[in-house]
C-alpha positions in Angstrom: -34.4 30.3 92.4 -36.0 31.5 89.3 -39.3 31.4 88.7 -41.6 29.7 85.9 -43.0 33.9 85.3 -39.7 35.0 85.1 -38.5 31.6 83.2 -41.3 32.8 80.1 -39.9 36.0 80.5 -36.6 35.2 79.3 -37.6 33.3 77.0 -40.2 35.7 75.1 -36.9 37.9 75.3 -34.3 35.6 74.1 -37.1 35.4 70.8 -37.1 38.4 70.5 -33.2 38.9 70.4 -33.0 36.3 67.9 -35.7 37.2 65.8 -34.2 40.9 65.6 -30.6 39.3 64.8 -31.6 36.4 62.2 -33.9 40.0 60.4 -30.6 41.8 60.7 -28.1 39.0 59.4 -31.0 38.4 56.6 -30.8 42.6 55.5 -26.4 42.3 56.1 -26.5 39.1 53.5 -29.2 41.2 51.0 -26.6 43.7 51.1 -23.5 42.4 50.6 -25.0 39.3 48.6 -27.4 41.9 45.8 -26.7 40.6 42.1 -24.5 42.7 40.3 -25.5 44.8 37.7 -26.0 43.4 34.1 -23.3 44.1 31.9 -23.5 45.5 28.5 -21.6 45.8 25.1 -22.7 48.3 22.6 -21.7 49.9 19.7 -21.9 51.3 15.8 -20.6 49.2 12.7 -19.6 51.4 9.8 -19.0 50.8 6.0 -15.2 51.2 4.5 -16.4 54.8 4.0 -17.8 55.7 7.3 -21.4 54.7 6.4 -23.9 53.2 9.0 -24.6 49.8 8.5 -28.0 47.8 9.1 -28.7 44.4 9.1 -25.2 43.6 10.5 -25.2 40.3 12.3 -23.8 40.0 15.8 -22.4 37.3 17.8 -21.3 37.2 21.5 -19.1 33.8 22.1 -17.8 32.6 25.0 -14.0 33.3 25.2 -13.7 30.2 27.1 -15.5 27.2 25.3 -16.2 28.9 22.1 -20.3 28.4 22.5 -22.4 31.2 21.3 -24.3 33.2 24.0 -25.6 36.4 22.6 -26.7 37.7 18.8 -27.8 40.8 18.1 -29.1 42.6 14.8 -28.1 46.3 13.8 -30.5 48.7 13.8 -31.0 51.1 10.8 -28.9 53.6 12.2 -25.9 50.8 12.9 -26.4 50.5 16.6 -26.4 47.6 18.4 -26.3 46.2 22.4 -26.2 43.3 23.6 -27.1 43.7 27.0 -28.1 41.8 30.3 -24.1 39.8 30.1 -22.7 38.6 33.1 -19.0 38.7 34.1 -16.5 37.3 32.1 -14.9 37.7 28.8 -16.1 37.3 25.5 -15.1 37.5 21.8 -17.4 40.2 19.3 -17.6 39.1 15.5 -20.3 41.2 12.9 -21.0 39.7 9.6 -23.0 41.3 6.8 -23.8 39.7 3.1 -21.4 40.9 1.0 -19.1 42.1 3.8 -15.6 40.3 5.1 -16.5 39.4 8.5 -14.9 42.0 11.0 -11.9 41.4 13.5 -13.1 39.1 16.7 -12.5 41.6 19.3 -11.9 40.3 22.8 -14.3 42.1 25.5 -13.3 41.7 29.7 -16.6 42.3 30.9 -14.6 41.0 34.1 -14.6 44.6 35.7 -16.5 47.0 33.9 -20.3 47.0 33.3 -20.4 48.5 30.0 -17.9 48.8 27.0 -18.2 50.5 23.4 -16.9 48.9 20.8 -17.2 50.7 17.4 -17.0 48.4 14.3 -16.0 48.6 10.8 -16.6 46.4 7.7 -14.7 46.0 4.6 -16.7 45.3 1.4 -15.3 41.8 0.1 -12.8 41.6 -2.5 -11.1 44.6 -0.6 -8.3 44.6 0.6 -7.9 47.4 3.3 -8.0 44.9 5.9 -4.0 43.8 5.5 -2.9 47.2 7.1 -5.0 46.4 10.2 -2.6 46.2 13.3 -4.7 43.0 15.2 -3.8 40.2 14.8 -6.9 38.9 13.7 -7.7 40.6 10.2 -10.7 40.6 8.4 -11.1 37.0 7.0 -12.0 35.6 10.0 -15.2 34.2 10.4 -17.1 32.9 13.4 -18.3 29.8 10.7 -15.4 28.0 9.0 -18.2 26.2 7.0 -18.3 29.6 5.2 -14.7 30.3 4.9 -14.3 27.1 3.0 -17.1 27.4 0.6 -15.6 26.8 -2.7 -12.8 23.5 -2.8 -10.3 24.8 -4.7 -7.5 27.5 -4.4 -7.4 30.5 -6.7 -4.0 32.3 -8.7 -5.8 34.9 -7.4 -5.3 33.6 -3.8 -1.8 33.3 -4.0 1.4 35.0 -3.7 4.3 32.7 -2.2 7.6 34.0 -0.4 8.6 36.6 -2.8 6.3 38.6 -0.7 7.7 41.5 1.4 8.4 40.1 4.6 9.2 36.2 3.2 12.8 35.9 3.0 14.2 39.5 1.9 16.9 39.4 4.6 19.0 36.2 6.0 17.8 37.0 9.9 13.9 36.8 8.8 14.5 33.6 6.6 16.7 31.7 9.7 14.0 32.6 12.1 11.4 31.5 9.6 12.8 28.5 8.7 12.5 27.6 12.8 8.8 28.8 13.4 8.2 26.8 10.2 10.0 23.8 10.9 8.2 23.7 14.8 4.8 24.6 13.0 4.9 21.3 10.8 5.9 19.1 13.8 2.1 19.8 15.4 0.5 19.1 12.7 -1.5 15.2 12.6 0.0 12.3 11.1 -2.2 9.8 9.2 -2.2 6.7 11.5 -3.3 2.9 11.2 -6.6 2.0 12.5 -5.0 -0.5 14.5 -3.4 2.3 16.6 0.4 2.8 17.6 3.1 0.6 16.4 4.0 -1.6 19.5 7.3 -1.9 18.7 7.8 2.1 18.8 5.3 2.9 22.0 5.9 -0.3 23.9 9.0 -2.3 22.8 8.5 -5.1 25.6 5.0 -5.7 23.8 7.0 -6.9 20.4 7.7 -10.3 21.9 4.2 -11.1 23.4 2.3 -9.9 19.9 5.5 -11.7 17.8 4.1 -14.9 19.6 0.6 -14.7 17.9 2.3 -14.9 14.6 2.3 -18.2 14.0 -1.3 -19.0 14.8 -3.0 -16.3 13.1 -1.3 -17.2 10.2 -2.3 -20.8 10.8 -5.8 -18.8 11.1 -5.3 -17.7 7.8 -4.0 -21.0 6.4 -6.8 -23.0 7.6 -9.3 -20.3 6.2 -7.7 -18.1 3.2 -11.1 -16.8 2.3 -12.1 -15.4 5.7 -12.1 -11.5 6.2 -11.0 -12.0 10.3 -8.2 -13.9 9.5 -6.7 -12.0 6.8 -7.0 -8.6 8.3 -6.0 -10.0 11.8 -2.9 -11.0 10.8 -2.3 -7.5 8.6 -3.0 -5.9 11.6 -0.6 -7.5 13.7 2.4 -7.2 10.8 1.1 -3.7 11.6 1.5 -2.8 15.0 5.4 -5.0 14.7 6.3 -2.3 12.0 6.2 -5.0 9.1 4.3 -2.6 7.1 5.2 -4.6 3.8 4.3 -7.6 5.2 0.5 -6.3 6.3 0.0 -5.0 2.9 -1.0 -8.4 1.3 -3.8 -9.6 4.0 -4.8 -6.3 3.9 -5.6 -6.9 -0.1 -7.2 -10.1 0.4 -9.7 -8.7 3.1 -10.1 -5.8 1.2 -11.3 -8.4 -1.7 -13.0 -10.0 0.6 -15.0 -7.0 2.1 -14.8 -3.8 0.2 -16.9 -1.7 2.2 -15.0 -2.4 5.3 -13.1 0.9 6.2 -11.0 0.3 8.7 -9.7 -2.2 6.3 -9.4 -0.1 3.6 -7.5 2.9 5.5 -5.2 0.8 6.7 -4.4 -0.7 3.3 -3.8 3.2 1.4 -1.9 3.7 4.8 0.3 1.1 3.9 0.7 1.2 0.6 1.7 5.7 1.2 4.2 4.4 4.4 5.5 1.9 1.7 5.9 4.4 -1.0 3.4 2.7 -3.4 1.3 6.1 -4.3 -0.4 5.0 -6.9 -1.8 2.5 -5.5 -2.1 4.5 -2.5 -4.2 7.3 -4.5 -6.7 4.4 -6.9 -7.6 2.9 -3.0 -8.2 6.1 -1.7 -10.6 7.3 -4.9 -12.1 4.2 -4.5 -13.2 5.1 -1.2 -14.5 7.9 -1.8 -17.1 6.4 -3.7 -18.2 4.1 -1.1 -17.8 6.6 2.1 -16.2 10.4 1.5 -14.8 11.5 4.8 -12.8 13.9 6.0 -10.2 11.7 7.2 -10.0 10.3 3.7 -9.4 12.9 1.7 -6.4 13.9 4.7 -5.2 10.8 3.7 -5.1 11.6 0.0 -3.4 15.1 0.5 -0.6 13.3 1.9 -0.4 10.7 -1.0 -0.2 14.2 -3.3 1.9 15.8 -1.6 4.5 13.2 -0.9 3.9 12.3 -5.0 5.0 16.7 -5.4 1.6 17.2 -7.0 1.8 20.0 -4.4 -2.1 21.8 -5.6 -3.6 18.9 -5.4 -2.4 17.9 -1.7 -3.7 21.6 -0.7 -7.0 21.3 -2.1 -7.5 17.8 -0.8 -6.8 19.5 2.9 -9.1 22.7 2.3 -11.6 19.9 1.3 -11.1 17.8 4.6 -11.3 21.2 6.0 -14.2 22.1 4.8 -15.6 18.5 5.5 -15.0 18.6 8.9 -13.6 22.2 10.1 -12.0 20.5 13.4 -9.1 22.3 14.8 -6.6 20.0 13.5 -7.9 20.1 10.1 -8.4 23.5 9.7 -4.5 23.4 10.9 -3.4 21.0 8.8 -5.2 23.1 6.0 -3.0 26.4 7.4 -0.2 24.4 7.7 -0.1 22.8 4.5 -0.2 26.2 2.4 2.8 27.5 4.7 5.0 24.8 3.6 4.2 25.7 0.3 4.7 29.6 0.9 1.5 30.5 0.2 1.1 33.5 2.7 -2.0 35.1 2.2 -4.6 32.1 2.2 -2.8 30.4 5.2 -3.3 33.5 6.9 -7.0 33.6 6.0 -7.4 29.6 6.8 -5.8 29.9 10.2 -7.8 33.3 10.7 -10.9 31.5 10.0 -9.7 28.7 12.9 -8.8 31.3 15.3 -12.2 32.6 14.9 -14.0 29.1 16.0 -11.3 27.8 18.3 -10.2 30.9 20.0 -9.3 29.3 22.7 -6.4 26.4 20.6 -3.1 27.3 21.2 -2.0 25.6 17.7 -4.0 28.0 15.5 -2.8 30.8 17.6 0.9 29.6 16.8 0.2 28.9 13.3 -1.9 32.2 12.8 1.8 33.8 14.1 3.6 31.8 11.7 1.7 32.7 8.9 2.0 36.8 9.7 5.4 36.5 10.6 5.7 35.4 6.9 4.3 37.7 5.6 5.9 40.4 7.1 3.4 41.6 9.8 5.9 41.5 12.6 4.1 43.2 15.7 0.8 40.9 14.6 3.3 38.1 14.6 4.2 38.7 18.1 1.0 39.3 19.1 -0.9 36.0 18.5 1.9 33.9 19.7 1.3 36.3 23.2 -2.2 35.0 23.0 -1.1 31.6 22.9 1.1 31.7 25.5 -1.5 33.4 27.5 -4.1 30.5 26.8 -2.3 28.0 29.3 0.3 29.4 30.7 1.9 25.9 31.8 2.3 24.5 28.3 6.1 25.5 27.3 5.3 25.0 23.2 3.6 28.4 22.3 7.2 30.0 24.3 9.7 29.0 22.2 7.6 30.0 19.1 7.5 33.1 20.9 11.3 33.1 22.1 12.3 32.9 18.4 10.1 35.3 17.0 9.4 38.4 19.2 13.0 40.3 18.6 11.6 41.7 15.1 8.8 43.6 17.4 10.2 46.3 19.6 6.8 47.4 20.4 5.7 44.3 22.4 9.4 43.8 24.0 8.1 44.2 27.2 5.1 42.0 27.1 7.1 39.2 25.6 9.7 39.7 28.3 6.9 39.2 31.0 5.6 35.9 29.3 9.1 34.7 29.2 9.6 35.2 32.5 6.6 33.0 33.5 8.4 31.2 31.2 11.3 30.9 33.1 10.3 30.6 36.4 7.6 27.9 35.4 10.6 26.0 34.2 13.8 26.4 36.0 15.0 23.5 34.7 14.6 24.0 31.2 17.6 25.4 29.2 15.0 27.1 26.4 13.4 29.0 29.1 16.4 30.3 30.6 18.1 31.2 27.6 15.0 33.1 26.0 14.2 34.8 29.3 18.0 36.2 29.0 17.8 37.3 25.7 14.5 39.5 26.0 16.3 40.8 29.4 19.0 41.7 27.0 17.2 42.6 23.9 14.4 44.6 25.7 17.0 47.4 26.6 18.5 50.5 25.1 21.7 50.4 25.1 22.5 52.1 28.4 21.1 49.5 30.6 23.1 46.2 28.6 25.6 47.0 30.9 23.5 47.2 33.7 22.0 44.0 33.1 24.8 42.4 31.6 26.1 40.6 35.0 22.6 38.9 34.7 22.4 38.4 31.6 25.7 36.6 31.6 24.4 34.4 34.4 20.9 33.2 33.0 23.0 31.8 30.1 25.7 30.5 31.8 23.3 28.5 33.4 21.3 27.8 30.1 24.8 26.4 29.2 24.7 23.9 32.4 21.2 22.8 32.2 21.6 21.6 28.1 25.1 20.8 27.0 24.2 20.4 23.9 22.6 23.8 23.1 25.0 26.3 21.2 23.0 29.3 21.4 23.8 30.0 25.2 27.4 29.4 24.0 26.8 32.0 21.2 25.6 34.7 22.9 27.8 34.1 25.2 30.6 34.6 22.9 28.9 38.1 21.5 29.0 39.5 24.9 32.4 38.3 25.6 33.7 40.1 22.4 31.2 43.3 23.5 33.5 43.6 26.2 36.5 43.3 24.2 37.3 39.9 26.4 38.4 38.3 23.3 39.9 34.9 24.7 36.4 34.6 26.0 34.4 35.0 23.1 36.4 32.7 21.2 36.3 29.9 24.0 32.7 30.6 23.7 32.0 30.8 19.5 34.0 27.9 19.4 31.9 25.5 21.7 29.0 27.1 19.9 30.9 25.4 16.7 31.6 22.8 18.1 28.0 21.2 19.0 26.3 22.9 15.6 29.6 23.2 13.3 26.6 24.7 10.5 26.1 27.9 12.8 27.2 30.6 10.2 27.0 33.3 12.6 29.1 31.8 14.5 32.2 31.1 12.7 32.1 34.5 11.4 32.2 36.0 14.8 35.0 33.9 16.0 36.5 34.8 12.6 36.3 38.3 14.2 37.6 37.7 17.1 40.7 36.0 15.6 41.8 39.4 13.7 41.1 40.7 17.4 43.8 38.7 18.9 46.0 38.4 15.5 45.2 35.1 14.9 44.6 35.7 10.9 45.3 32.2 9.7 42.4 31.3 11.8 40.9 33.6 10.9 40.8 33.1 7.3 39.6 29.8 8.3 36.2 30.6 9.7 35.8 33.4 7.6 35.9 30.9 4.7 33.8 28.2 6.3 31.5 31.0 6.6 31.4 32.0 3.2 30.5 28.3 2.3 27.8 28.0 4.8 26.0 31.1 3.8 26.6 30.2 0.1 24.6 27.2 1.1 21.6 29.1 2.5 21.6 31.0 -0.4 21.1 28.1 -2.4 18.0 26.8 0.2 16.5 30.4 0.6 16.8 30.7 -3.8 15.4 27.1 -4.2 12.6 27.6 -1.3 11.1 30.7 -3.4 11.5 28.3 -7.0 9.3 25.7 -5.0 6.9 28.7 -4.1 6.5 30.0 -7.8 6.5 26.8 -9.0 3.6 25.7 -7.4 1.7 29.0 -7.8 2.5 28.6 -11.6 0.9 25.2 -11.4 -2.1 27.0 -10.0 -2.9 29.3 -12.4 -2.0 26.5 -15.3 -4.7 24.6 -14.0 -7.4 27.2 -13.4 -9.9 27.9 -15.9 -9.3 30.9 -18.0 -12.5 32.3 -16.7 -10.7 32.7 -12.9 
């Protein structure tokens, strides 16, 4: 039996033992748990000519959110550090008066604890910036408010398709004419106050709001002169699609109540959706005068541009723009001056987005767009990487990228990766497949196509099965058939692809092609003749796409002063 002495014993011992192990756990978590060591980012910014420049404004934003974290000034000498960062990644901007802002430069302070980052500033009105190989040029700025200073565009500003890079060959303007044709889709549409049309988002609701019909217009029968009732009932012609029917209570309570806005939205809505523009554009100005928004003048650009006063419509989006620099507008903006071929300020507006939104996938995409058009391949390529990179799981940014990145050989291998994300995100989806088989294919010399021919073959055949109505698996299908000199295939192939897009040129001139192949010459003569036509046809588009373009940059400089 123990004793009570030898009890206290034990226990001053077993004290003991945990004191010394709860000191020793505290010094093990001190050392494993020390903060890490403050990061830093310093540098030099330089003049055009090499000169040190002072004064130079810095900003540290957060790649993620866009907030700014950081500013630092440059010292007499140029230098500058921002110092005492944590981990993570950030984007670097400099601005100086009298200076285009530099290229946002992205810094991963993820792993390293201190990166150099030299910086150069072009003098503005320069314009040594367009050789730059980022993707982000000078023209970016950190502040869109000071991009857009100044509401009107410039002949100065402009210089439409007949840029190198527009449409000088028939393989750029086709993959163009895509990238521009899925850039318009994500731009905004104007849309009623009221919300979406039930009969478009919910077609069982048409029957239930159909019912209130008859007593709201009893409503409006028993009080003609009441605000409510009138633009109750336009409301609900509204959201049943009976746009021409909302349009007179929609007058009456805008009679009744000018300074309503919802009211009076809706009724310039209306009156654009019903054609009616110049009605549309007196509403609108009338507006204006009571409450000048950013949404309103949206509106307006759309009255213009649907009316072909083409200037007009991009002036009143650089003014929404410049109202409110959201991302949408500022895409709109970009957007709206790409339609029109007006390269180099869409490059600048979508620039100047990029810069406050790095982190939207849209401006990325349109940003790609626009230096695709104007030539600037590898750039190209390289902001529609970024978007894809932004979230992976959103498919839109790969198929910009899908159609696009062949004209870049230096970033075949990236885009090859991201397309195979792509692809294995998306097994299901025939797009995915099919581009992750063409960079496979596209992305080798010419040694390895037949070494990864077998796979290549596959990944489209099964393009082919997911989406029966896609003719590109078909087509490429057909080219490396006729590689191969398996002629019968290719032309089983080319003319499926035919058959589900019959205004593929490429197309019916390969299986033109493959009909001299097999001495099939009447057929031939066929496809090589509906060829001609659809190329013909193209022509035509491409030649009256650049007329648009130097028509409206003629209307520009018309309507400039002579000063400008």
């Amino acid at each position: 039996m123990i004793s009570a002495k030898e009890r206290r014993s034990q226990a001053v011992e077993l004290s003991c033992m945990c004191l010394l192990m709860s000191v020793l756990a505290i010094a093990l978590l001190g050392a494993d748990a020390r903060p890490t060591r403050p990061r830093t980012i310093s540098g030099t910014v330089r003049g055009s000519s090499g000169e040190a420049l002072s004064g130079v404004r810095i900003t540290l934003t957060n790649y993620v959110n866009s907030l700014s974290i950081y500013t630092a000034v440059s010292s007499p000498r140029g230098h500058y550090v921002c110092e005492r960062l944590k981990a993570g990644k950030y984007i670097l901007t400099a601005e100086a008066t009298d200076f285009q802002p530099s290229t946002p430069q992205v810094i991963d302070l993820t792993s390293r604890e201190e990166v150099i980052v030299d910086l150069r500033l072009i003098p503005l009105g320069t314009q040594d910036a367009k050789s730059s190989s980022q993707p982000g040029k000078s023209g970016q700025n950190s502040n869109p408010a000071d991009y857009y200073e100044g509401s009107s565009l410039k002949p100065a500003d402009l210089t439409g398709s007949i840029d190198a890079g527009g449409y000088s060959a028939a393989a750029s303007a086709a993959v163009y004419r895509h990238l521009l044709q899925g850039a318009a889709e994500l731009r905004s549409v104007p849309s009623f106050h009221a919300g979406e049309r039930a009969n478009k988002a919910h077609p069982e609701q048409s029957t239930s709001l159909a019912a209130r019909e008859p007593e709201l217009k009893k409503a409006v029968e028993a009080a003609p002169h009441s605000f409510d009732a009138n633009h109750n009932l336009g409301q609900l012609y509204i959201q049943l699609g009976k746009t021409n029917s909302a349009i007179p209570y929609f007058e009456e309570a805008y009679r009744l109540n000018p300074s309503h806005y919802a009211n009076a939205y809706d009724l310039a809505l209306a009156y654009l959706e019903t054609r009616n523009f110049s009605a549309a554009r007196q509403q609108l100005r009338a507006m204006m005068a009571q409450k000048d928004t950013a949404e309103v003048h949206k509106l307006l650009a759309e009255v213009e541009g649907n009316s072909g006063n083409f200037l007009e419509a991009a002036n009143e989006y650089q003014h929404a723009a410049q109202m409110e620099p959201s991302e949408q507008n500022i895409f709109d903006w970009g957007c709206q001056l790409l339609l029109h071929r007006t390269v180099e300020p869409a490059i600048d507006a979508f620039q100047a987005g990029v810069s406050r939104y790095p982190g939207s996938a849209k401006l990325w995409i349109g940003l790609g767009v626009a230096l695709y058009s104007r030539g600037r391949y590898d750039d190209a390529v390289e902001a529609l990487l970024r978007a894809a990179d932004l979230n992976p799981s959103d498919p839109g940014p790969y198929l910009f990228l899908g159609k696009a990145y062949t004209i870049s050989t230096k970033q075949a291998d990236n885009v090859a990766n991201r397309l195979k994300r792509f692809a294995e995100l998306e097994p299901q989806n025939a797009q995915a497949i099919y581009y992750y088989a063409l960079s496979l294919w596209k992305g080798k010399g010419d040694e390895d196509h037949q070494a990864e021919s077998d796979q290549f073959e596959a990944l489209l055949k099964k393009a082919a099965s997911l989406d029966p109505a896609f003719p590109d698996p078909d087509l490429q299908l057909g080219i490396l058939y006729a590689s191969q000199h398996k002629y019968s295939e290719a032309i089983e192939r080319y003319q499926q692809a035919v058959k589900l897009n019959p205004d593929l040129a490429d197309a019916h001139y390969r299986l033109g092609q493959a009909y001299v192949r097999t001495g099939q010459k009447e057929q031939a003569q066929q496809e090589f003749e509906l060829y001609e036509r659809l190329h013909q046809q193209q022509m035509a588009e491409g030649e009256k796409q650049r007329g648009e373009a130097l028509k409206f940059v003629r209307t520009i400089k018309e309507h400039s002063p002579k000063s400008q």
